[in-house]
ZAMIVEX-186904 format. One line per field, with one value per residue (C-alpha): x negated, y, z negated. Coordinates in Angstrom, 1 decimal. Example, Ala and Ser with C-alpha at 12.3 -4.5 7.8 and 13.67 -1.06 7.14 Angstrom:
2
c1: c(-12.3, -13.7)
c2: c(-4.5, -1.1)
c3: c(-7.8, -7.1)
***
This chain:
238
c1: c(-85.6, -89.1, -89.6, -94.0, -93.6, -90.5, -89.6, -87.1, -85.4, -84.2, -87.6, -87.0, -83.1, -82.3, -81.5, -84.1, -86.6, -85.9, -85.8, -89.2, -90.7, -88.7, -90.4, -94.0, -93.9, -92.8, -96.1, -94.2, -96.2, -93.9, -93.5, -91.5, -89.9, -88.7, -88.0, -90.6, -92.8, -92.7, -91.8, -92.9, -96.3, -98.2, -100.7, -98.7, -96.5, -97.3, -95.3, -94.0, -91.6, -88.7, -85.4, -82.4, -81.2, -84.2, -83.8, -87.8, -88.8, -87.5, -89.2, -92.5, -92.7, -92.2, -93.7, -97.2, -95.1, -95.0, -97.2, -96.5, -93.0, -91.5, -89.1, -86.9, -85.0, -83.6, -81.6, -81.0, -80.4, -76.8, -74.5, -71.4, -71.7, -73.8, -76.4, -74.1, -71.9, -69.1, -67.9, -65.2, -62.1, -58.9, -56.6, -56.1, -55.0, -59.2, -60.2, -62.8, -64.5, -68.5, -68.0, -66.6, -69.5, -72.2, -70.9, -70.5, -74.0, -75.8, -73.7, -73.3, -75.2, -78.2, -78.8, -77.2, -80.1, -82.8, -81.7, -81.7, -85.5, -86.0, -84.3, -86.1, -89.0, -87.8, -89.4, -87.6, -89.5, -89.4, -86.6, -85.8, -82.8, -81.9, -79.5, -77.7, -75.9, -72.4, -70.0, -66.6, -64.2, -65.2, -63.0, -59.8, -58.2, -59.1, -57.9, -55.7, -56.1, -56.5, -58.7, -62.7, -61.3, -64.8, -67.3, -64.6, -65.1, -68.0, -68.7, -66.1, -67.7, -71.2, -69.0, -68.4, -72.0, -73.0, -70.9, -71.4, -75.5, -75.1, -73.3, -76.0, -78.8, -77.6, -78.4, -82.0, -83.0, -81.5, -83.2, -82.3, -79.4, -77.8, -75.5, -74.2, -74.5, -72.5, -74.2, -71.6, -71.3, -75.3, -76.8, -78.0, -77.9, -75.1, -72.9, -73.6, -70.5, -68.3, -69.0, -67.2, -64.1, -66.1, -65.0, -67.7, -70.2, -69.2, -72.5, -75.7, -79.4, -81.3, -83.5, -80.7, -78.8, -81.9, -82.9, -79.0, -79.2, -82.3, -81.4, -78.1, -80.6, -82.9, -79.7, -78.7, -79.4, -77.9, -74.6, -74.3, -74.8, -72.3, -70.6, -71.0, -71.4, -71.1, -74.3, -73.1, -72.8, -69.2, -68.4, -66.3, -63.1, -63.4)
c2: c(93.9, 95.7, 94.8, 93.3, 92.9, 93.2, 92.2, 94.4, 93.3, 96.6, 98.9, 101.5, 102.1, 105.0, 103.4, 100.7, 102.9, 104.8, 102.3, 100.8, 104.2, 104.3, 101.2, 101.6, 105.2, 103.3, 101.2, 98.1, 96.0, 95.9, 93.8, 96.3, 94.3, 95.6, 94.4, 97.5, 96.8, 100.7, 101.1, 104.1, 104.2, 103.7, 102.1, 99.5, 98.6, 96.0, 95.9, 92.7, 92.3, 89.9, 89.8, 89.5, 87.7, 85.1, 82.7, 81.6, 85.2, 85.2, 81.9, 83.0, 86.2, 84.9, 81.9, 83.5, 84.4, 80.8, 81.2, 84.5, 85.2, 88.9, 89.3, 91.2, 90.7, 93.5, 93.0, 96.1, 96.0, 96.0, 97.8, 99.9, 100.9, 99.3, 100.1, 100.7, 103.2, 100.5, 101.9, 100.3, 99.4, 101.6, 98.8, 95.3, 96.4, 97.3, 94.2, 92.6, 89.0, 89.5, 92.8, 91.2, 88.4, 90.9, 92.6, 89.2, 88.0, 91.5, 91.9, 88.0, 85.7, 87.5, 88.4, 84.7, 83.1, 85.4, 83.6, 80.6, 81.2, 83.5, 82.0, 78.6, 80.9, 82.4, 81.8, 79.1, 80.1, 84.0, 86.4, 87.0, 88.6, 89.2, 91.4, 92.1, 95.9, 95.1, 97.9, 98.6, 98.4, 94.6, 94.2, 92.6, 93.6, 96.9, 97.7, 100.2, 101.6, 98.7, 99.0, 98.5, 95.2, 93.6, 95.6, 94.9, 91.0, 91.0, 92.5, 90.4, 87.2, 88.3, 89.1, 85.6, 84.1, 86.0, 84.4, 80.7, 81.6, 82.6, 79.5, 77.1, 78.7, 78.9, 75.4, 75.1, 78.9, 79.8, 83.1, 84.0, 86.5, 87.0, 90.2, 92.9, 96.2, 98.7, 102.2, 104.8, 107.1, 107.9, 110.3, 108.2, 107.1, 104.4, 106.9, 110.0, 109.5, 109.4, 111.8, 114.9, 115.2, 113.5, 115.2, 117.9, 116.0, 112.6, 112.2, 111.4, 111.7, 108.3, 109.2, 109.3, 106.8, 104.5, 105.5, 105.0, 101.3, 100.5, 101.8, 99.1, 96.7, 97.1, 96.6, 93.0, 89.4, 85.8, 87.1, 89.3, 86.9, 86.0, 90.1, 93.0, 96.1, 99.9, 102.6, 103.6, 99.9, 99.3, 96.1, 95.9, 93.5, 90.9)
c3: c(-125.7, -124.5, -120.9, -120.2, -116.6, -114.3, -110.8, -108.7, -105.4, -103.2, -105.0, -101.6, -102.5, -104.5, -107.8, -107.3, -106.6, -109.7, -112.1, -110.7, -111.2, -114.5, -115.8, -114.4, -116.5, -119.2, -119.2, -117.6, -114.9, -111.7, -108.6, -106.5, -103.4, -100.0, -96.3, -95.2, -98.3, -98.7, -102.4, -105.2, -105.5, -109.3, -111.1, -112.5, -109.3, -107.0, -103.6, -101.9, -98.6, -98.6, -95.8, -98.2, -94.7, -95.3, -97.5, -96.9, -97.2, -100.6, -101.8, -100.8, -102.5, -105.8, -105.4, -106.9, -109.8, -111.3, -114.0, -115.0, -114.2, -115.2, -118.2, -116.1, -112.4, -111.3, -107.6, -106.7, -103.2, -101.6, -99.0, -98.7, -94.9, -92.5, -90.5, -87.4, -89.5, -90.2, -93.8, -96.1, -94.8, -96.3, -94.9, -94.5, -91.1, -90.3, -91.6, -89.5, -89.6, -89.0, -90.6, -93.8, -92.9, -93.5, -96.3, -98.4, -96.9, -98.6, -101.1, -103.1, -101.0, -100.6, -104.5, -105.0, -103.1, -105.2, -108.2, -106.6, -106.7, -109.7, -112.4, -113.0, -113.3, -116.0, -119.4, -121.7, -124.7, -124.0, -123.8, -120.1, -118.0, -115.1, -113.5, -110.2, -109.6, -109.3, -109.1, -111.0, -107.5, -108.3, -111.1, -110.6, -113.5, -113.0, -109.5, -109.0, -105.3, -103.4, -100.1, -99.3, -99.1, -97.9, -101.0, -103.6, -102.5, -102.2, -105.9, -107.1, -105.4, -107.2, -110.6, -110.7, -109.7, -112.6, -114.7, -113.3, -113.2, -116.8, -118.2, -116.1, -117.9, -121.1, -120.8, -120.5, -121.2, -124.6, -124.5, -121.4, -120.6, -116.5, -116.4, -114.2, -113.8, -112.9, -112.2, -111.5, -108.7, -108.2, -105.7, -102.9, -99.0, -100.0, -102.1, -99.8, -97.2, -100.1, -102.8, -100.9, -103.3, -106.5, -109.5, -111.0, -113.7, -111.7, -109.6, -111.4, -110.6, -109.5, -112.1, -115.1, -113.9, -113.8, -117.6, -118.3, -116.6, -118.5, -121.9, -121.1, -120.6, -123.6, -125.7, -124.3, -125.1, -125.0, -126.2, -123.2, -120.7, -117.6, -118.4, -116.1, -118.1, -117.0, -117.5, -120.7, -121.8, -121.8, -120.5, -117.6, -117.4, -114.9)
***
């Protein structure tokens, strides 16, 4: 599938940014969305702001896009530690309520209520997909380690919207596919705390990890839909 015009939620994050500049170099028309509106500047892109926290925020930036809705959704945006430093938990015995509270709220209902909005946008005479980074540590089958109790449910809670978004439109947008992604261990703000004892050839650039997630893409349709696949388009067990 060749990507017209796309749409990416999180366009300031590492990996979001990438794959915004990715496409736009690739000759796809972008709306690149941010809270600060400051996203990678190019011909082709076109900032918007929107509150992942704001439901209404959400609504009205792609409201314009009605009539010409993108062929591809990207939400890109999530969280592994927050803003106050709070990282995953290593023990049930850390667990903490508002902090598992606003790890779910970034991580599942925030990209849940950008479908809400995007996906009867979507073309039902077109191919058009959308997809959500997920991350492997939200597979239940293939947890091994235990711990970061509150991302791993969060990523599993998003696993399965995927997969409940995906069976809902296969009923009125036939050409339409909903997956995840999972981009490996990428250099960025979010993987930085963590990549200290990463094995060598482990850590990729934003820039290859966005042609990696965007090669994936190009190689899905219908059949895919409701599946979470890795960057070198493997699927990952649920």
């Amino acid at each position: 599938m060749t990507f017209t015009k796309a749409a990416i939620f999180g366009a300031s994050g590492g990996i979001g940014g990438a794959m915004t500049s990715a496409l736009a170099e690739r000759g796809t028309d972008v709306h690149a969305g941010s809270r600060s509106g400051s996203v990678p500047s190019h011909e082709r892109i076109t900032p918007f702001t929107f509150d992942l926290e704001d439901e209404a925020s959400i609504a009205a930036a792609v409201a314009p896009w009605k009539d010409d809705p993108p062929d591809l959704v990207v939400v890109a945006s999530g969280v592994l530690t927050l803003p106050d430093g709070t990282g995953p938990e290593r023990s049930f015995k850390h667990l903490d309520g508002d902090v598992m509270a606003a790890v779910l709220r970034l991580n599942a209902i925030g990209p849940a209520l950008i479908a809400k909005h995007v996906l009867p946008l979507l073309s039902r005479d077109r191919p058009a997909m959308f997809a959500a980074l997920s991350a492997r540590v939200g597979s239940i089958g293939d947890n091994r380690i235990g711990g970061w109790h509150s991302y791993r449910a969060s990523k599993a809670a998003l696993n399965m919207l995927i997969r409940n978004f995906a069976i809902e439109m296969a009923r009125t947008h036939k050409r339409a596919s909903v997956v995840g992604l999972h981009p490996g261990t990428v250099d960025t703000t979010l993987s930085q705390p963590f990549q200290k004892n990463l094995p060598e050839g482990q850590l990729s650039a934003r820039t290859e990890a966005a042609d990696h997630l965007l090669g994936v893409l190009e190689g899905l349709g219908p059949d895919d839909s409701g599946k979470v696949f890795d960057w070198k388009g493997d699927k990952i067990e649920p």
